[in-house]
C-alpha positions as CSV (number, residue, x, y, z in Angstrom):
1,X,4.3,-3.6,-23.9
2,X,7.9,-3.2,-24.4
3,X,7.9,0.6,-23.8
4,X,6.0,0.7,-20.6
5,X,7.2,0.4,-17.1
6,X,7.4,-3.0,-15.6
7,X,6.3,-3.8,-12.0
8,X,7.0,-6.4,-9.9
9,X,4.3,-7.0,-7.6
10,X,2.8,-9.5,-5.2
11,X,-1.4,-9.1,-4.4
12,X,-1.0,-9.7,-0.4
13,X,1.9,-7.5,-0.1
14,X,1.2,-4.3,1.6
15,X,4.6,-2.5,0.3
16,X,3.2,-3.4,-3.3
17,X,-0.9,-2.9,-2.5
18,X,0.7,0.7,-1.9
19,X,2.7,1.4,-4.9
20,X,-0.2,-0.5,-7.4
21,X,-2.5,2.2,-5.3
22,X,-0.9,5.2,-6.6
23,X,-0.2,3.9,-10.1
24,X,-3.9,3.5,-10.5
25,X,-5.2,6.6,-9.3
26,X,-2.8,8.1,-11.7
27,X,-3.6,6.5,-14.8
28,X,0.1,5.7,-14.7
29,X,-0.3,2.1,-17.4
30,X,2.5,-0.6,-16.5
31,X,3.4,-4.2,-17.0
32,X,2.5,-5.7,-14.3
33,X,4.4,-9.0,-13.7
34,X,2.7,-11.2,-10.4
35,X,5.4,-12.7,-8.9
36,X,5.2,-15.6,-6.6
37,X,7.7,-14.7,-3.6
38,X,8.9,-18.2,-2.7
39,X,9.7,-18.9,-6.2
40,X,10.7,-15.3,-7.7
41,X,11.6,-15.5,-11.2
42,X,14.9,-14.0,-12.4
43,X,14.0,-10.9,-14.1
44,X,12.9,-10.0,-10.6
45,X,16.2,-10.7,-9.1
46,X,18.3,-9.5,-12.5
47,X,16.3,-5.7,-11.8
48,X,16.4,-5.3,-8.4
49,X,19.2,-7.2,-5.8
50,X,17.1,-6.4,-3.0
51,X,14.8,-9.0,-4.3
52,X,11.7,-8.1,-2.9
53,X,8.4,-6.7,-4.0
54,X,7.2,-4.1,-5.5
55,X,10.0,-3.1,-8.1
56,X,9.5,-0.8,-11.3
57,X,11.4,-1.1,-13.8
58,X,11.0,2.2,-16.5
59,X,11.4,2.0,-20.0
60,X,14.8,3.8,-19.4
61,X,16.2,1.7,-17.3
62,X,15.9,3.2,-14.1
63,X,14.8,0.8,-11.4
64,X,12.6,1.6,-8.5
65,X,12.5,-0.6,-5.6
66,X,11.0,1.2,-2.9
67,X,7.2,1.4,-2.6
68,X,7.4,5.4,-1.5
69,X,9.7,5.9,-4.5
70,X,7.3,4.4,-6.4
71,X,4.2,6.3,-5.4
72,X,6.0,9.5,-5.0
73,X,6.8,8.5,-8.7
74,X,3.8,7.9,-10.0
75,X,1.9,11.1,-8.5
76,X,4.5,13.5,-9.3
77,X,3.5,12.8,-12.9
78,X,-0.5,13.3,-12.1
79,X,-2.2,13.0,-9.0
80,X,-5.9,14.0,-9.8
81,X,-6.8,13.0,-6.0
82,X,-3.9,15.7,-4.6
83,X,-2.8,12.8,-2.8
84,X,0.6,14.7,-2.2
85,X,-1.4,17.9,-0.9
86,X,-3.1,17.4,2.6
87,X,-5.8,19.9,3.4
88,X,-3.8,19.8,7.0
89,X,-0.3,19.7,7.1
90,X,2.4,19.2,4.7
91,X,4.0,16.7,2.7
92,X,7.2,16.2,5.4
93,X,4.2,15.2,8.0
94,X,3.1,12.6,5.9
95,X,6.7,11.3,5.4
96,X,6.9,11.6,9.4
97,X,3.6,9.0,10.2
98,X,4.5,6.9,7.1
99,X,7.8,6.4,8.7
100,X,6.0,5.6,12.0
101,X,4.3,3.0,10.2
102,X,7.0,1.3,8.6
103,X,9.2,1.3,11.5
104,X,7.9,1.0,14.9
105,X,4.4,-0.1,13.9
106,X,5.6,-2.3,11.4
107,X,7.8,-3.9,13.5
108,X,5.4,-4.8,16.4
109,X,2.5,-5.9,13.5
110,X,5.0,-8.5,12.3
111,X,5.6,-9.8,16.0
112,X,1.8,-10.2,16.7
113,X,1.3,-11.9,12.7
114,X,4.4,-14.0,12.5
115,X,5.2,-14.7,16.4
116,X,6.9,-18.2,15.2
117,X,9.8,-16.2,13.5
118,X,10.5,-14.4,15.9
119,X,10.6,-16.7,19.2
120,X,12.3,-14.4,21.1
121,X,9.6,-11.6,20.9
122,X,7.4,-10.6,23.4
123,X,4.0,-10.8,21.7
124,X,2.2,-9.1,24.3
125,X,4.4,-6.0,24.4
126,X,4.3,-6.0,20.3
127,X,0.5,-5.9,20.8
128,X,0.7,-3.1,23.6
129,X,2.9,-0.9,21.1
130,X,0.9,-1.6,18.2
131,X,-2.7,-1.0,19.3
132,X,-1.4,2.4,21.1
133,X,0.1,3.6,17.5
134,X,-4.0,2.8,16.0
135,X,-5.5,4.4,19.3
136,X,-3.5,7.5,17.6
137,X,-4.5,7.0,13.8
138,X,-8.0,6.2,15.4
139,X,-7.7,10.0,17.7
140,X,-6.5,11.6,14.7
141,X,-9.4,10.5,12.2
142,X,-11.6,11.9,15.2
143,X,-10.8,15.0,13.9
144,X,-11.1,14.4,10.6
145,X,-12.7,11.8,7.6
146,X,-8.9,11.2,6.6
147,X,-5.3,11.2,8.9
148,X,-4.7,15.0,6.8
149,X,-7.9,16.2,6.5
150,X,-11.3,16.1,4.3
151,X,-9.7,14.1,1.2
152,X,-7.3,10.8,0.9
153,X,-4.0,11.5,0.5
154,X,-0.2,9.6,0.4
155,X,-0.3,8.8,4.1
156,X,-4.0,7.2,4.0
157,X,-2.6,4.8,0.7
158,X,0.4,4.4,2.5
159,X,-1.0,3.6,5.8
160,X,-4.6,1.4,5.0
161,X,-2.4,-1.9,3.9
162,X,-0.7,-2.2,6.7
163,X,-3.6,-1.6,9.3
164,X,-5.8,-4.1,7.2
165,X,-2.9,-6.6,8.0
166,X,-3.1,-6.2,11.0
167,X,-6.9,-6.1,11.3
168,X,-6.7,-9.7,9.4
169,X,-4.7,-10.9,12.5
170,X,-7.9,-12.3,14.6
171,X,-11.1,-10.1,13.2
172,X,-13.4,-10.5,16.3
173,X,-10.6,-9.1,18.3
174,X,-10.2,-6.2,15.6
175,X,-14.3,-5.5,15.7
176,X,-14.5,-5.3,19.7
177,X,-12.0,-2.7,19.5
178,X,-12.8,1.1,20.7
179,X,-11.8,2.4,17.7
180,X,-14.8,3.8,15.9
181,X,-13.4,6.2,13.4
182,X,-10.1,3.7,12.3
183,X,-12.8,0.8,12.2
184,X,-15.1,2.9,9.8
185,X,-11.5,4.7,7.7
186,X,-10.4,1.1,7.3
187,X,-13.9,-0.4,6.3
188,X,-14.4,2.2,3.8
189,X,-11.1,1.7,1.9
190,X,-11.7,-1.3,1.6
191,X,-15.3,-0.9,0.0
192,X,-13.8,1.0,-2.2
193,X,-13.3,0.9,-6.1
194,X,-10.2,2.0,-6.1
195,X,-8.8,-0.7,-3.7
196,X,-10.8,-3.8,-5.9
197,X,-9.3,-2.2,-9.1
198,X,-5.6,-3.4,-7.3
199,X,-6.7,-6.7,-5.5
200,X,-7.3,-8.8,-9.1
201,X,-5.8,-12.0,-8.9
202,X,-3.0,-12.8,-11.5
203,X,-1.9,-16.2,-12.3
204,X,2.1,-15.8,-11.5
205,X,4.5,-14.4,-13.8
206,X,7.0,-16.3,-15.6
207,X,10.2,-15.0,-17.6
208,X,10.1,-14.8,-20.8
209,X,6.5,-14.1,-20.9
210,X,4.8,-11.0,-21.0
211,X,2.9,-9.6,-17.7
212,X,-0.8,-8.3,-17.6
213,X,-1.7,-4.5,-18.7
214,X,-2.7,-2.4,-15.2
215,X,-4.3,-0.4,-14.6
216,X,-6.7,-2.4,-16.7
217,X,-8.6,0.7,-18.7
218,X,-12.1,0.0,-16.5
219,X,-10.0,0.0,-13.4
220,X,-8.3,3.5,-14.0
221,X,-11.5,5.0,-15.0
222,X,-13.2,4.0,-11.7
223,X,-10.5,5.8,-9.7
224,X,-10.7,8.5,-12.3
225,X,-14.2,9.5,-10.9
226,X,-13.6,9.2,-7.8
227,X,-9.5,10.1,-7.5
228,X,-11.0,13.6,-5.3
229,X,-11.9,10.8,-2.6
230,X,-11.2,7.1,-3.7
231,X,-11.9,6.1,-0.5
């Protein structure tokens, strides 16, 4: 596997979910290394300073250690689902929600998740800001089956980790919710064949050793027929 691209990834992680999303509904075949994040082994840390997941590493040497970069990588080479092409909007107003997500929503999500490391928070203001960012998603799939129109694109991939990490925060709470059409968006991604073809657990990587192939060949052809709508 010496001449494929190697990614660093990490199953619960929503940055990586993302980037292993795109790679698979592209066909784009890596090394995937599992890496245990408490323990990360040091080809991680030789490729990427940043030290976190996911990283790819290409065959020439180039090193990719943003999740966006990654995606925006791998479906610039083929994206069969036109991911990168909304049926409404443009790709600057999927960059614009994206960014929404991994700031301000992101930061409240890890405030209501993690509320011991960060003592100082106020839990119940993170909560406020976060569930009026999903009452938005949830108004904007009103209009439509995806946040851009009739077909998945980068924002939905982008988006769907992070609101299932924060649906996983107390479940009940998440189902009483008023938030029909999010409620159904996320359910359905998570149904889908596409999104079991990414969640395999893989025992963790160690140097030295070679990772796993992914997209395993069954996996990518699952996506394949249904890349127009992988949700």
């Amino acid at each position: 596997m010496s001449a494929l691209p190697v990614l660093y990834s990490f199953r619960r992680c929503p940055y990586a979910m993302r980037a292993r999303l795109a790679l698979a509904v592209s066909g784009q075949v890596c090394e995937l290394r599992e890496v245990v994040l408490r323990n990360k082994p040091h080809g991680l840390l030789q490729a990427s300073p940043k030290a976190t997941v996911p990283v790819l590493v290409l065959p020439g040497g180039q090193v990719l250690d943003q999740s966006l970069a990654i995606m925006r990588w791998a479906l610039e080479r083929h994206d069969p689902g036109r991911w990168l092409h909304p049926s409404h909007g443009a790709l600057a107003d999927m960059l614009a929600l994206i960014a929404e997500c991994d700031g301000p929503f992101k930061h409240a999500l890890d405030r209501c998740k993690y509320p011991s490391r960060y003592p100082e928070a106020d839990t119940a203001l993170a909560r406020t800001q976060a569930t009026q960012w999903l009452q938005g998603l949830d108004e904007r799939l009103g209009e439509h089956d995806f946040l851009f129109g009739r077909h998945a694109t980068l924002s939905d991939m982008a988006i769907a980790p992070f609101v299932r990490q924060f649906a996983g925060i107390n479940a009940p709470w998440w189902d009483a919710q008023p938030w029909p059409h999010l409620q159904a968006w996320l359910a359905q991604w998570q149904a889908s064949r596409l999104f079991e073809s990414v969640m395999h657990k893989l025992p963790a990587w160690v140097d030295g050793t070679e990772g796993v192939l992914f997209p395993h060949p069954a996996a990518t052809s699952a996506a394949g027929g249904s890349a127009c709508n992988p949700l």
